[in-house]
C-alpha positions, 0 to 999 in steps of 0.5 A: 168690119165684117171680118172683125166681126166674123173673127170675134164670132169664131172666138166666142164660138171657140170659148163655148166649145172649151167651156161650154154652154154659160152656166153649164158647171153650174151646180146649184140646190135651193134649200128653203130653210128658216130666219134662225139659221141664216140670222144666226150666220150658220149659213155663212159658215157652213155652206163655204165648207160644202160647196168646197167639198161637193162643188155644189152651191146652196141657195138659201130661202130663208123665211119661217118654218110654215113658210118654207114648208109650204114653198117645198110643197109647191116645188120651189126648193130641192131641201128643207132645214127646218124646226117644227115636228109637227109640221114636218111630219103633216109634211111628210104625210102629206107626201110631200117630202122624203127622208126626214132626218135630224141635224141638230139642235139648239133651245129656244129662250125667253128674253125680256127687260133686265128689271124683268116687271113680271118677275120671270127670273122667279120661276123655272118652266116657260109656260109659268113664264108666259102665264106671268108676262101675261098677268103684269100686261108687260109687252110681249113680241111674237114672231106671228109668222107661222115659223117654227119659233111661232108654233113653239111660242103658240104651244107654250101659250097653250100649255099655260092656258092663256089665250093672247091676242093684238086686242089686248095691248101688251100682245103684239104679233109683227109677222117678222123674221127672228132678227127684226122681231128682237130689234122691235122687243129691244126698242120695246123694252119687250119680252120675246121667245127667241132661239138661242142662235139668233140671240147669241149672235144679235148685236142690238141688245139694248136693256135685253137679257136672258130671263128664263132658259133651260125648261125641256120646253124649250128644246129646239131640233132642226131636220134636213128634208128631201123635197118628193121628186114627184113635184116636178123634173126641176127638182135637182134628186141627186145633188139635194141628196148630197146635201142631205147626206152631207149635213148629217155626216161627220163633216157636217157635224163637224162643221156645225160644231165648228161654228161658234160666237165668243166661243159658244157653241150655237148649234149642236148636232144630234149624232145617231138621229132618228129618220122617217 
């Protein structure tokens, strides 16, 4: 037994000198990101490409925009791929990131009950949009999630003067990713603010349509990130850059415009983008 023993010892010990210690060819960045990208299948798509072509693996955090900023402050994550310019660029002066870069872009839309009760289809601009929902007291689905599409829904509530809130009935805020927050609109027979991507790509539509798009309002930029390496030796610099490099590259380009869902393009990228 002891010389079985000593013989397997010798050949674990072997294996580890051909190949090292377990888990050290392991490269991997985490990349704190937003629901869209991921519920949309972007990731799914993409991710393969790069690891192909770098050898590195992204791990995807996917939560809302607030979210994952807020977790790259705390140095959880080496990236970001988010889609809130304000707040990336508090962000940024907050010294928490480095090398803010756009990616892409997609829009966001209004979506609601094919009747549309509060006659949306009737006007063009999002704002006069929201500004109807509210005057018929037609149920309305935020995210409520502090995610990028949240903060574009508040601006947009703004900007029609209208103030909602739980208390009034018709508003409901459910602090959930883009998927389940149309799952609920569609059970609802509610009107949503979502991104293009994510509804393309949502199956349970239910009696769901497009009631309004194409308002500049709605335009939705996406940037890739650096986390500050100051936030900690853990924070994997060259390997996020390669990330970083890579998604706003022609392959990365090319890759993104690759992806598509009955033929529609859901994202596009934003070639000779702005840097800060």
């Amino acid at each position: 037994m002891a010389k079985r023993f000593a013989m397997l010892f010798h050949a674990i010990v072997m294996a580890i000198a051909v190949t090292g210690p377990v888990g050290a060819a392991e490269r991997f960045i985490t990349l704190a990101s937003t629901t869209s990208t991921e519920q949309s299948g972007l990731f799914k798509a993409i991710l393969p490409v790069f690891q192909q072509d770098t050898g590195i693996e992204v791990r995807v955090v996917a939560v809302g925009t607030g979210q994952a900023l807020a977790l790259a402050a705390k140095g959880d994550a080496d990236a970001l791929l988010v889609h809130d310019r304000a707040a990336e660029e508090k962000f940024l002066a907050d010294g928490h990131g480095l090398d803010r870069r756009d990616v892409m872009y997609n829009d966001f839309v209004v979506i609601g009950p094919k009747d549309d009760p509060a006659k949306v289809r009737e006007v063009k601009l999002a704002a006069e949009a929201l500004k109807r929902i509210a005057g018929a007291k037609s149920p309305f689905v935020s995210r409520g999630d502090k995610s990028g599409t949240h903060a574009a829904e508040l601006r947009l509530w703004d900007k029609a003067g209208v103030k909602p809130a739980p208390v009034d009935g018709w508003y409901r805020e459910l602090g959930t990713g883009m998927g389940p927050t149309l799952n609920s609109a569609a059970a609802m027979g509610a009107y949503v603010l979502s991104d293009r991507g994510t509804w393309l790509s949502f199956a349970n539509r239910g009696n769901l349509d497009i009631v309004l798009e194409g308002d500049n309002a709605l335009f939705n930029p996406y940037s890739s990130i650096l986390v500050n390496p100051a936030k900690g030796a853990h924070i994997k610099v060259a390997d996020a850059r390669i990330w970083h490099e890579w998604i706003t590259s022609e392959k990365g380009r090319a890759a993104i415009s690759a992806f598509t869902i009955g033929g529609k393009p859901l994202f596009f990228p934003l070639v000779g983008a702005s840097r800060s």
